[in-house]
Every structure is written in structure tokens, then in C-alpha cells.
C-alpha positions in Angstrom: 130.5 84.1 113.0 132.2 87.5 112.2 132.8 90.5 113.9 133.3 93.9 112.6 137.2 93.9 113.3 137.4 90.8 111.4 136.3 92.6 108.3 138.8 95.1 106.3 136.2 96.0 104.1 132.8 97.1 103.6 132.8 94.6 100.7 134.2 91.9 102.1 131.1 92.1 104.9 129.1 92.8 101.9 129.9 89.1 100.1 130.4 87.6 103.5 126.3 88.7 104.4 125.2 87.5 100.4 127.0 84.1 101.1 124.8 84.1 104.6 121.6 84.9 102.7 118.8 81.8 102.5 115.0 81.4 102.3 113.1 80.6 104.8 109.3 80.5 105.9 107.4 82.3 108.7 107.5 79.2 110.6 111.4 79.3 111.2 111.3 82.9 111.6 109.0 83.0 114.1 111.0 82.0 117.2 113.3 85.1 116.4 109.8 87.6 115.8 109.3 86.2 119.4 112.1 88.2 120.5 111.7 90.9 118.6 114.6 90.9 116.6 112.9 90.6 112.8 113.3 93.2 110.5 111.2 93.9 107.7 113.1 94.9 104.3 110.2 95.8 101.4 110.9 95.1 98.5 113.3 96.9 95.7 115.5 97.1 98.9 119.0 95.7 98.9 118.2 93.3 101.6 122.0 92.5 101.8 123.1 96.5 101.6 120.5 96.8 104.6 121.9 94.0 106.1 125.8 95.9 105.7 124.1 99.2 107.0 123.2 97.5 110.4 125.9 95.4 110.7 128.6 99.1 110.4 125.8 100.4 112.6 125.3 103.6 109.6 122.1 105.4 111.2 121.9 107.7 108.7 120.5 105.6 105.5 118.5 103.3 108.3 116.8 106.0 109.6 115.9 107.9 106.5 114.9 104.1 105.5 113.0 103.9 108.4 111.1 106.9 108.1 110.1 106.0 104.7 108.6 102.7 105.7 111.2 100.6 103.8 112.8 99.2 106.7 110.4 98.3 109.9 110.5 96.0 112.6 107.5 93.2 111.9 104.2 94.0 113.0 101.7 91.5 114.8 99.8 92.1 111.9 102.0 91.3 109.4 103.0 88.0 111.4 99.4 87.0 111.8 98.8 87.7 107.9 102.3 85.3 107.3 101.1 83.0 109.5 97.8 82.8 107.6 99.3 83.0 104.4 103.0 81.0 104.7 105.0 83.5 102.5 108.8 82.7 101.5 111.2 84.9 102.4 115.2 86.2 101.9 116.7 86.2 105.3 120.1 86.7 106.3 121.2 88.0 110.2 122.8 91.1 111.4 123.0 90.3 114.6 121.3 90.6 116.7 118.5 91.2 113.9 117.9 89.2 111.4 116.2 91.1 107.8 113.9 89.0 105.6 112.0 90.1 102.3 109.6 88.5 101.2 109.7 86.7 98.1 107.1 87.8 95.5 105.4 85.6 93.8 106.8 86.8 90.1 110.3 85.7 91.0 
């Protein structure tokens, strides 16, 4: 675990989130949705960028991500349509949140 004095740069939290990355399913990420602590990322996001801007707790690009729709906090809906449908997904935690993209099928 990290903490924010720990870090002398914003690219050395930048590698230190990309080595933290993994892909998970709905299943493991439901627990944490439970809490409400899952963030949505769509997709051409930098999940890891995203992940840097919450993590140095930079409200200006989240919020003008978040007004765009490109950075949400899960819906029921969209967990019900994960459950049904068992996406993958990038995840990596900012805590306390932790951002997943899915993974499109193309990739």
C-alpha cells in the first residue's frame, strides 16, 4: 500500500497504479459495488490516468469527466446487466474506489 507522501512524482504513482492494474469479473467486483465504492471508466479513457486523477484528488478533470458521462459511479443497472452478462474488466484501486473498464470484446 502507498500513500501520497510516499510518492515524489506524479509518474512514479502513475507506474505504481499500471503495475496494480488486473482483470477481474463482476463476480469479484461485486462485494466492493456493495459498498459503493466502484467506478465506472468508459472506454478510450485512461483507466490508469483516472486512477492518478483520484488518487492526487484533481477535481477539475474528474468533474468535467464526470459531467461528460466518462467517469460514473456503477449503476444498479449496469450491475444487473454484468451480472446477466459476466463481462471482463480492467480494475485497479484508488482507494477507497476502485475503477474498472470493461474489456471489449475486440481486444
Amino acid at each position: 500500500m502507498y500513500t501520497m507522501d510516499m510518492i515524489e512524482s506524479r509518474e512514479e504513482l502513475r507506474v505504481l497504479l499500471n503495475a496494480q492494474t488486473g482483470k477481474v469479473g463482476w463476480q469479484e467486483l461485486q462485494p466492493h459495488f456493495a459498498r459503493g465504492v466502484v467506478i465506472r471508466v468508459a472506454q478510450p479513457m485512461d483507466l490508469v490516468e483516472v486512477a492518478v486523477c483520484f488518487a492526487r484528488d484533481e477535481k477539475d478533470p474528474l468533474k468535467q469527466w464526470m459531467e461528460q458521462g466518462l467517469v460514473a459511479s456503477v449503476t444498479d443497472a449496469e450491475a444487473k446487466e454484468w451480472l446477466a452478462r459476466e463481462p471482463l474488466f480492467w480494475a485497479v484501486v484508488s482507494a477507497p474506489f476502485v475503477l474498472v473498464q470493461e474489456i471489449s470484446a475486440e481486444k
